[in-house]
N, C-alpha and C positions, 0 to 999 in steps of 0.2 A: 522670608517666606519659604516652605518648604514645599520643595517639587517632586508632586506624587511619584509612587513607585509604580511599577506592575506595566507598564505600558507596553504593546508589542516591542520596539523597539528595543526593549533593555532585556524583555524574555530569552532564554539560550535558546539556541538554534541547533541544528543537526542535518546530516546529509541522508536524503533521501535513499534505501536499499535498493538494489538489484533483486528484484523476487521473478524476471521472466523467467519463465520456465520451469521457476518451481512446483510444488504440489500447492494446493490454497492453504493448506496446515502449516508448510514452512513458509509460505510469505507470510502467514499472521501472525506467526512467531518473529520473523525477521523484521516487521513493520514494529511489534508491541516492543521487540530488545533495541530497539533504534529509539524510543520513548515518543513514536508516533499513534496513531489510532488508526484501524479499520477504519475506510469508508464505505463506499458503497460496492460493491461484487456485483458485476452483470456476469450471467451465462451468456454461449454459444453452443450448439449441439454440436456435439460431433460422432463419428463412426469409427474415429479412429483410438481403439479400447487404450492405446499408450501417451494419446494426450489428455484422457478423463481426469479432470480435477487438476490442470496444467496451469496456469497465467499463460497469457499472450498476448496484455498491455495491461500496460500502470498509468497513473495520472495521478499527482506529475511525475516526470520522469527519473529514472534514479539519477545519482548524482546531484538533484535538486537540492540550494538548501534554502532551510527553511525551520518556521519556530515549532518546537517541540511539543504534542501533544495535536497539532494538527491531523487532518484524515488523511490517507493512501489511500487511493481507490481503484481497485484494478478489475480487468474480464480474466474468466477462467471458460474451458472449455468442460461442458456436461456430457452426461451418454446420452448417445442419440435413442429414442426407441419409437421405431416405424408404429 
C-alpha cells in the first residue's frame, strides 16, 4: 500500500526573517526570498516622518521555523495626518 505524499509534515520548512525595523518593501522582499507569503499588514499612525512605512512586529516571530509558503504577518507604522 502506498503512503500518500504532500502531507505537512514531509513539506520543507524554513526560518522565519528578521524584517523589524525595516521599510514594508524590504520585509516583502525578505519574507517572498525566505519562500514565505505576505500576510496580513496592519498600520499604526505615527508623527514620527523616520518611522513611516517601518515594521514594529511580526507574527510569528523571526527565528520561527516553519513550512514554506506559509503567511508572515506583520504592523508597519503610517503617516499621521491631523
Amino acid at each position: 500500500m502506498a503512503i500518500p505524499s504532500g502531507s505537512k509534515d514531509e513539506d520543507p520548512k524554513g526560518t522565519v526573517p528578521n524584517i523589524l525595523t525595516k521599510s514594508d518593501t524590504a520585509a516583502n522582499t525578505d519574507i517572498t526570498t525566505a519562500k514565505f507569503v505576505v500576510g496580513t499588514v496592519s498600520t499604526t499612525s505615527t508623527s514620527d516622518a523616520t518611522q513611516e512605512n517601518k515594521v514594529f512586529a511580526q507574527d510569528p516571530a523571526s527565528g520561527t521555523e516553519m513550512h514554506l509558503a506559509e503567511p508572515v504577518n506583520y504592523s508597519k507604522y503610517s503617516p499621521f495626518f491631523p
